[in-house]
DOVOMAR-829057 format. One record per residue (C-alpha): residue number from 1; residue in three letters; x, y, z. Coordinates in nm, 2 decimals. Last residue first. Example, Ala and Ser with C-alpha at 12.3 -4.5 7.8 and 13.67 -1.06 7.14 Angstrom:
<recs>
<rec><pos>2</pos><code>ser</code><u>1.37</u><v>-0.11</v><w>0.71</w></rec>
<rec><pos>1</pos><code>ala</code><u>1.23</u><v>-0.45</v><w>0.78</w></rec>
</recs>
This chain:
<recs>
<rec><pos>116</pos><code>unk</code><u>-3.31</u><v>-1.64</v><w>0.59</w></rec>
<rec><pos>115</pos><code>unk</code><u>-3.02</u><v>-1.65</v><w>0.84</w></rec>
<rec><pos>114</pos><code>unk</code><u>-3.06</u><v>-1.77</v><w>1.17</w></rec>
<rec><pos>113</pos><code>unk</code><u>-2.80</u><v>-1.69</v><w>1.41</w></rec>
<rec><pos>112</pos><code>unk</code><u>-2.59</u><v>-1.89</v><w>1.58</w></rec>
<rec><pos>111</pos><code>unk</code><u>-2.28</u><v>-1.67</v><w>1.75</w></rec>
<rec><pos>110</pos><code>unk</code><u>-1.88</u><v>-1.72</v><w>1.86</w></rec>
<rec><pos>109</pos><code>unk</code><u>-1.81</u><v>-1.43</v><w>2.04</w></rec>
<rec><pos>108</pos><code>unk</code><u>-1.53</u><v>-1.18</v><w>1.88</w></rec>
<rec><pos>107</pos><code>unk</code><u>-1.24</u><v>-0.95</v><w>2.02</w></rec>
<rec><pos>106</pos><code>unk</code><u>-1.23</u><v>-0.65</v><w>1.81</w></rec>
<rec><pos>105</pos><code>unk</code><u>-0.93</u><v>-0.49</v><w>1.53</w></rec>
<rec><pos>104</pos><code>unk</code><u>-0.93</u><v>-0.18</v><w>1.39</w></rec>
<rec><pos>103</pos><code>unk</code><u>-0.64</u><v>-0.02</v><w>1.56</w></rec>
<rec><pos>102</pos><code>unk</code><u>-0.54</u><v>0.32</v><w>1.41</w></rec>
<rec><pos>101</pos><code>unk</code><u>-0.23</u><v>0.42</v><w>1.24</w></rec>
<rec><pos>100</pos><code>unk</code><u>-0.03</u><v>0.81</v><w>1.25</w></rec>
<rec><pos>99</pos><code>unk</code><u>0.28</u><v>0.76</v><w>1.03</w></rec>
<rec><pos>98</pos><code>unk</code><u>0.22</u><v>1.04</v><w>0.83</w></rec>
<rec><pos>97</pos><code>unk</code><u>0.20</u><v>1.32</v><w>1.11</w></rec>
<rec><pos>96</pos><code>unk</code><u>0.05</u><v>1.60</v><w>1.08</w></rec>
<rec><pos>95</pos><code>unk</code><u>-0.14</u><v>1.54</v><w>0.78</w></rec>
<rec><pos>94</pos><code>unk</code><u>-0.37</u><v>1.24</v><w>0.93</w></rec>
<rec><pos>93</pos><code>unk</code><u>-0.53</u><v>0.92</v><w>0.89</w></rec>
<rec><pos>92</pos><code>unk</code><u>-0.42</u><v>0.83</v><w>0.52</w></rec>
<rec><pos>91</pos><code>unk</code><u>-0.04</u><v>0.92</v><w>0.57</w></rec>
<rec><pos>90</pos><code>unk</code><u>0.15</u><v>0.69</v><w>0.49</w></rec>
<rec><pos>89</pos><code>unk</code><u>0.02</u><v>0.46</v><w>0.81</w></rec>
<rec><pos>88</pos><code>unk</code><u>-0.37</u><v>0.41</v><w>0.85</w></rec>
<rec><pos>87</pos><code>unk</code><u>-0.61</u><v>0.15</v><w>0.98</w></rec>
<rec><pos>86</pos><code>unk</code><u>-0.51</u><v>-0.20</v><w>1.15</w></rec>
<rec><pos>85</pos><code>unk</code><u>-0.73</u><v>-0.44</v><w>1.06</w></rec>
<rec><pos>84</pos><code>unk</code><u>-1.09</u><v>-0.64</v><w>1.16</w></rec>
<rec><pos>83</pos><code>unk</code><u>-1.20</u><v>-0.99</v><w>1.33</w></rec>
<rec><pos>82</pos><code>unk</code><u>-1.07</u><v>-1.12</v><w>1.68</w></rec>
<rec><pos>81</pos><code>unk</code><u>-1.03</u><v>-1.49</v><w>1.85</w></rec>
<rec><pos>80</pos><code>unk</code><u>-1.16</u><v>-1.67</v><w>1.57</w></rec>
<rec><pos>79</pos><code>unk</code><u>-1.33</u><v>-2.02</v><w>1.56</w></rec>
<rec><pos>78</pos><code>unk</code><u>-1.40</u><v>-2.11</v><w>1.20</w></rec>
<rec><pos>77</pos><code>unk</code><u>-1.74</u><v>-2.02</v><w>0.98</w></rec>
<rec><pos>76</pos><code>unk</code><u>-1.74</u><v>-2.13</v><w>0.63</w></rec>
<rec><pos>75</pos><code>unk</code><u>-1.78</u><v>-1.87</v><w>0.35</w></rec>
<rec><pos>74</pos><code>unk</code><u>-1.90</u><v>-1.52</v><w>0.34</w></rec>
<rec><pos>73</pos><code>unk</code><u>-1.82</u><v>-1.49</v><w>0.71</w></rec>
<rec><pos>72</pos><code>unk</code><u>-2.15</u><v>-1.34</v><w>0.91</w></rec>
<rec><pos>71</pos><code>unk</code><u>-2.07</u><v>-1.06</v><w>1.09</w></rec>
<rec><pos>70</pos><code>unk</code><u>-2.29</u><v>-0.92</v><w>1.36</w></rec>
<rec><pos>69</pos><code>unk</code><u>-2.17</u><v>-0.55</v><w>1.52</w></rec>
<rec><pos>68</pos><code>unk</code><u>-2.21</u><v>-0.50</v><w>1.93</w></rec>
<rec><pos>67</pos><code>unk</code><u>-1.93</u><v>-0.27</v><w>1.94</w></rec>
<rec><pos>66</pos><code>unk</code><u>-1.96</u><v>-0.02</v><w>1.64</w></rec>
<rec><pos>65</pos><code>unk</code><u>-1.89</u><v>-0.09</v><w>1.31</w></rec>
<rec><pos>64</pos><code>unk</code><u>-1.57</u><v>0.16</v><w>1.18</w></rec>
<rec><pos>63</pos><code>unk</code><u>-1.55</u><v>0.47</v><w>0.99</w></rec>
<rec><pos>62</pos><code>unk</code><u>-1.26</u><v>0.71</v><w>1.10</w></rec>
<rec><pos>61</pos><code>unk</code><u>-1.23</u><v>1.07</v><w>1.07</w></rec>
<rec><pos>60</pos><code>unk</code><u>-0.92</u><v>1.26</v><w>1.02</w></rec>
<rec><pos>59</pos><code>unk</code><u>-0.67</u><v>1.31</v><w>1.25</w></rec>
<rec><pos>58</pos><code>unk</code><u>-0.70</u><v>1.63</v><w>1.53</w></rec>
<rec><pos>57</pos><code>unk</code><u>-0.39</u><v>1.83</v><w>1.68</w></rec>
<rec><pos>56</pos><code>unk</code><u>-0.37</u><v>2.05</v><w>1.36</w></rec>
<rec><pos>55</pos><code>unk</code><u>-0.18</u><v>2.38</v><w>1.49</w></rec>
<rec><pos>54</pos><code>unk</code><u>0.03</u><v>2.15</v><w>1.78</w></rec>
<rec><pos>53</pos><code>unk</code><u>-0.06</u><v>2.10</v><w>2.08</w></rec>
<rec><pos>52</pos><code>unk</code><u>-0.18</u><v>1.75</v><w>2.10</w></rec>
<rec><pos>51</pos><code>unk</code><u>0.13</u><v>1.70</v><w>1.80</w></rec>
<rec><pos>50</pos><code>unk</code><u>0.35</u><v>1.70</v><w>2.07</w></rec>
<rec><pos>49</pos><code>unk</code><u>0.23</u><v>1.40</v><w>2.30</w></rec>
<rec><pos>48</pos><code>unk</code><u>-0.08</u><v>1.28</v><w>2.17</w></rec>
<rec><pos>47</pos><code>unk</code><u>-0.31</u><v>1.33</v><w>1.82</w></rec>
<rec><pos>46</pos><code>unk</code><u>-0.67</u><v>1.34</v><w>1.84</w></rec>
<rec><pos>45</pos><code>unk</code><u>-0.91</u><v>1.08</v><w>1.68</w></rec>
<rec><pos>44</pos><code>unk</code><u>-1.28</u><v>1.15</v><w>1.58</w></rec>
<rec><pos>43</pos><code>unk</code><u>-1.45</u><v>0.82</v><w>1.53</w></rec>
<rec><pos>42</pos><code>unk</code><u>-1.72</u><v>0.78</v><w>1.29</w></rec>
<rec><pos>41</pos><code>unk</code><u>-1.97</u><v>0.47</v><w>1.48</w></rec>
<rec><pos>40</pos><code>unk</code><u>-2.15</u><v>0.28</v><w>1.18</w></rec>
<rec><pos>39</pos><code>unk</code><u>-2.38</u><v>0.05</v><w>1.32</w></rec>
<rec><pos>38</pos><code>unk</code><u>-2.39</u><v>-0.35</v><w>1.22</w></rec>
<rec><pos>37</pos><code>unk</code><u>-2.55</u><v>-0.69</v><w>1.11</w></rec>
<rec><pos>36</pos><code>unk</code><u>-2.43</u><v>-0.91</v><w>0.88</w></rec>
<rec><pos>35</pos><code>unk</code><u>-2.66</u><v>-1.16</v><w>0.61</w></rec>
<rec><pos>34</pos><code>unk</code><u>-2.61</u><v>-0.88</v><w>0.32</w></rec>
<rec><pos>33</pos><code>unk</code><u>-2.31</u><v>-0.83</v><w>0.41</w></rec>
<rec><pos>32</pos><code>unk</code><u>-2.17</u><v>-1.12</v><w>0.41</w></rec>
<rec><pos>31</pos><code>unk</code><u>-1.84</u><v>-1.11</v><w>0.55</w></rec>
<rec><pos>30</pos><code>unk</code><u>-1.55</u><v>-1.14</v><w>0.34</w></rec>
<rec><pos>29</pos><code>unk</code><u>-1.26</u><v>-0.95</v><w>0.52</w></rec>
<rec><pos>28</pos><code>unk</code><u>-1.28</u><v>-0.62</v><w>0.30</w></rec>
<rec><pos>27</pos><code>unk</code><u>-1.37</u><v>-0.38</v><w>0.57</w></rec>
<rec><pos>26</pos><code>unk</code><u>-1.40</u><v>-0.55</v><w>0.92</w></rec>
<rec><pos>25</pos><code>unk</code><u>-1.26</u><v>-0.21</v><w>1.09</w></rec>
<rec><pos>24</pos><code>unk</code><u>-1.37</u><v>-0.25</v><w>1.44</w></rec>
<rec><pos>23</pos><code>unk</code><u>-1.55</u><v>-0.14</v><w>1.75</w></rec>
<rec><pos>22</pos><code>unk</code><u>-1.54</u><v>-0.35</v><w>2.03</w></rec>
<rec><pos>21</pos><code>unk</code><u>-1.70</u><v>-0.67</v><w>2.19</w></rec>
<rec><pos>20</pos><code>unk</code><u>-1.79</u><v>-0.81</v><w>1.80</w></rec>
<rec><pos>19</pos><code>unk</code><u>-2.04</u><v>-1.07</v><w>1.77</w></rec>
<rec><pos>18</pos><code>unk</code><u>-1.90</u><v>-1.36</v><w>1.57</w></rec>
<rec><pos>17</pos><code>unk</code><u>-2.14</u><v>-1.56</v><w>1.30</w></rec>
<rec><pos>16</pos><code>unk</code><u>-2.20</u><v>-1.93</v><w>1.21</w></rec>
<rec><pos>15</pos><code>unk</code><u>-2.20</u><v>-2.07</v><w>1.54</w></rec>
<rec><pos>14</pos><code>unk</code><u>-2.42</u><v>-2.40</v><w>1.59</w></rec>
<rec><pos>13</pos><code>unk</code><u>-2.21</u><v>-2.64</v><w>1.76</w></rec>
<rec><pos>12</pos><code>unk</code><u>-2.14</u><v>-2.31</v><w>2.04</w></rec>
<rec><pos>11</pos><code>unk</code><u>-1.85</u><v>-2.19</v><w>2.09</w></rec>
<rec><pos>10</pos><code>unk</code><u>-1.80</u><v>-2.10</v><w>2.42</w></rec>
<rec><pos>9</pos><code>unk</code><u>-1.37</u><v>-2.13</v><w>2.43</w></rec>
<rec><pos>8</pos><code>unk</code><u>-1.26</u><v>-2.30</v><w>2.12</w></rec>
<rec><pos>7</pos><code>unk</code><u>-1.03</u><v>-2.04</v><w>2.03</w></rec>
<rec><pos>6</pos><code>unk</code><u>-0.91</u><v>-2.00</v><w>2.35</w></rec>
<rec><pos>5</pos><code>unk</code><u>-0.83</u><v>-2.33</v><w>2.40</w></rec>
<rec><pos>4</pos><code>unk</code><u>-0.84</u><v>-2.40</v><w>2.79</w></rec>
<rec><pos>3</pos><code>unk</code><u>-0.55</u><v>-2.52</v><w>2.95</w></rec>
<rec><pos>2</pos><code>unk</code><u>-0.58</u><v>-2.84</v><w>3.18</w></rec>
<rec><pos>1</pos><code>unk</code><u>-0.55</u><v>-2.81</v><w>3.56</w></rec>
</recs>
């Protein structure tokens, strides 16, 4: 039995967009905005192991595009098998502990849509 290219798998001839199967953090990647579609979903993180119990078991806030988010690549569409970044590190998601990150990435659909 053959392997299947993953990155090929159900893409449609038409696909200009990916639709997103989790949240994620697709800030500064080059989608169109103005063509993309998406909710913000804040997510309220809480730190683990020792620093659960801690005085400040909470991180800060997170902004991401909630599951089900359209993005449209500001130039020509290729196959991907996930869009967005990893969040965080040095401190930026929480004072308890600097080297707290967050995963901002999503597995993507290939998608047509028409844009106008």
């Amino acid at each position: 039995m053959g392997r299947i290219k993953s990155d090929r798998l159900l893409a449609p001839t038409f696909a200009n967009a990916y639709w997103t199967l989790a949240p994620s953090a697709p800030q500064g990647q080059g989608f169109d905005g103005e063509h993309s579609y998406w909710r913000v979903l804040t997510r309220f993180g809480r730190h683990g192991n020792a620093h659960a119990l801690a005085a400040n078991p909470f991180k800060n806030p997170l902004l991401l595009a909630a599951t089900g988010a359209v993005f449209v690549p500001g130039t020509a569409w290729t196959p991907r098998l996930f869009i967005g970044q990893g969040l965080g590190g040095q401190g930026r998601l929480s004072k308890a502990e600097p080297a707290t990150v967050h995963q901002g990435y999503a597995p993507v659909l290939p998608l047509g849509i028409k844009t106008l």
